[in-house]
C-alpha angles and dihedrals in degrees: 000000000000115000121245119260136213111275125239106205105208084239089081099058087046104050086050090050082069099048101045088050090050085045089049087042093053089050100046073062091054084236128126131275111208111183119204097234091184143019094027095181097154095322117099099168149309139257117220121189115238103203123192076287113061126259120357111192084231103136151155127202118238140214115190127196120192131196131092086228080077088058091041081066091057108127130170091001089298133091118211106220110200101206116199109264087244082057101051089051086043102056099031094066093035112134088240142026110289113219110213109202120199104185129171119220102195100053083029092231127132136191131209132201134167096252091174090055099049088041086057090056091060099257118145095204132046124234127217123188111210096176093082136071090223092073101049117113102242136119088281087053096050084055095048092040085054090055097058082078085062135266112345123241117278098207123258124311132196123250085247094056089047092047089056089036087059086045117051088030104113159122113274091204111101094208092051099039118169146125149208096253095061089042089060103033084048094044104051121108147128092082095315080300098110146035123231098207119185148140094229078060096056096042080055092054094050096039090058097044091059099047086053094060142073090251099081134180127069134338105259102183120184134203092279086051087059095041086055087070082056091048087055095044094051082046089057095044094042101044089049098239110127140025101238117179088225087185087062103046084052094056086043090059088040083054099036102038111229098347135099099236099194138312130186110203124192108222116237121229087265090052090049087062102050085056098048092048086056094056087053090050075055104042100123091059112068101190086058089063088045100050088042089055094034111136090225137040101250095235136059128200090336115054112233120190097176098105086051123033104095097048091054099049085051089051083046081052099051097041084050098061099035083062107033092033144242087314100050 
């Protein structure tokens, strides 16, 4: 009699048909697949960006369920995913946005959702839309999965570029004039290690601008005005200067309304020398590096730009004049 052998359930061809398609997928994207070898407790894999300059650390982790019985469930242009209870805790306090992948092997499509993001709204079950090309798995969804952990990295810039990118970024309204410069320069504390980024500071830069012209009268921002925060946050992100919890700020806003309640973000060691370039372009004035290295902010509920006001528009001049040259 023949002894018995190890069985081989047809599960497990199935469930690595998923994968192997999410992995082909990834790489049609020119992204990296990263496989989970070992402890697989709700985690298959992650996806990391690859920019113009290699690797970017920017990721997102991934689930993947395979089986075509998930897009039989499709109603309404929609499939209701019912997650374990040890999973929903799981991905909802996961570090960063969990993809959860659905793909059918037998018709070869995928969809993709945030799970991580509709679990931290309270939801017990996850929704999928399936009506709409943005949520299909293919080498376009890897890249807009990959967006759900914020802006993607634009590639390295010089010190030089970033210097003309903090200048000349800036409102085009003359009643809500500011710029990215004075955002950074007035948000750094915590010993240059951190950024304050909100919308009340940059309501007191513009404010005090104002006030400072010939215009007059009261701030009167505008949607743009309001984009142009965005604009800074996606500079930051994309020029790899700062660590900004892009899933918070959104459920600030949710919570807010339009305004950017309040976010604290770490500078990375590119943003660190940015600020510290900027305190060379000031070494001949000893309270902007202190400012620039202060341990607090210098303001509480009410931003107050008063301790360091003149040291930053003399900062804005020299720039100015690095950038547009000896006649601005």
């Amino acid at each position: 009699m023949t002894p018995p052998l190890p069985g081989v359930p047809a599960s497990s061809f199935t469930e690595r048909e998923g994968v192997l398609q999410v992995a082909k997928t990834v790489n049609e994207a020119r992204c990296l697949w990263r496989e989970v070898m070992a402890h697989d407790v709700g985690i298959d894999g992650y996806i990391e960006y690859v920019g113009r300059d290699g690797a970017t650390g920017h990721q997102v982790a991934v689930q993947v369920k395979t089986g075509d019985s998930y897009l039989r469930r499709s109603r309404k242009g929609k499939i209701t995913f019912t997650p374990s209870e040890r999973h929903r805790s799981y991905w909802e306090r996961f570090y960063i946005p969990v993809i959860l992948i659905l793909v059918g092997p037998k018709e070869g499509v995928a969809y993709w959702v945030d799970a991580r993001d509709q679990l931290r709204d309270g939801r017990s079950q996850i929704e999928i839309q399936t009506s709409t090309a943005y949520s299909t798995f293919n080498a376009k969804g890897v890249i807009r999965a990959l967006e759900c952990a914020g802006t993607l990295p634009w590639g390295a810039l010089s010190i030089d570029g970033l210097v003309e990118n903090l200048v000349c970024g800036e409102t085009v309204n003359p009643r809500y004039e500011v710029t990215f410069l004075e955002l950074f320069a007035h948000g750094m504390f915590n010993y240059g290690q951190s950024l304050y980024i909100s919308t009340d500071l940059i309501d007191a830069v513009a404010k005090q601008n104002l006030r400072e012209s010939t215009i007059g009268g009261d701030t009167a921002p505008d949607d743009a005005d309001y984009d142009f925060l965005w604009n800074y946050l996606d500079w930051l992100s994309g020029s790899d200067l700062a660590r900004i919890d892009h899933d918070a700020v959104l459920r600030d806003v949710m919570t807010c309304g339009q305004s950017i309640c309040l976010t604290i973000a770490p500078l990375t060691e590119r943003g660190r020398q940015l600020a510290d370039y900027l305190s060379m372009v000031m070494v001949d004035r000893p309270a902007y590096r202190e400012i620039a290295n202060s341990k607090n902010l210098g303001w509480g509920s009410d931003v107050n730009l008063d301790s360091r006001r003149v040291e930053v528009l003399e900062l804005k001049e020299r720039l100015s004049r690095e950038v547009f040259g000896a006649d601005f």
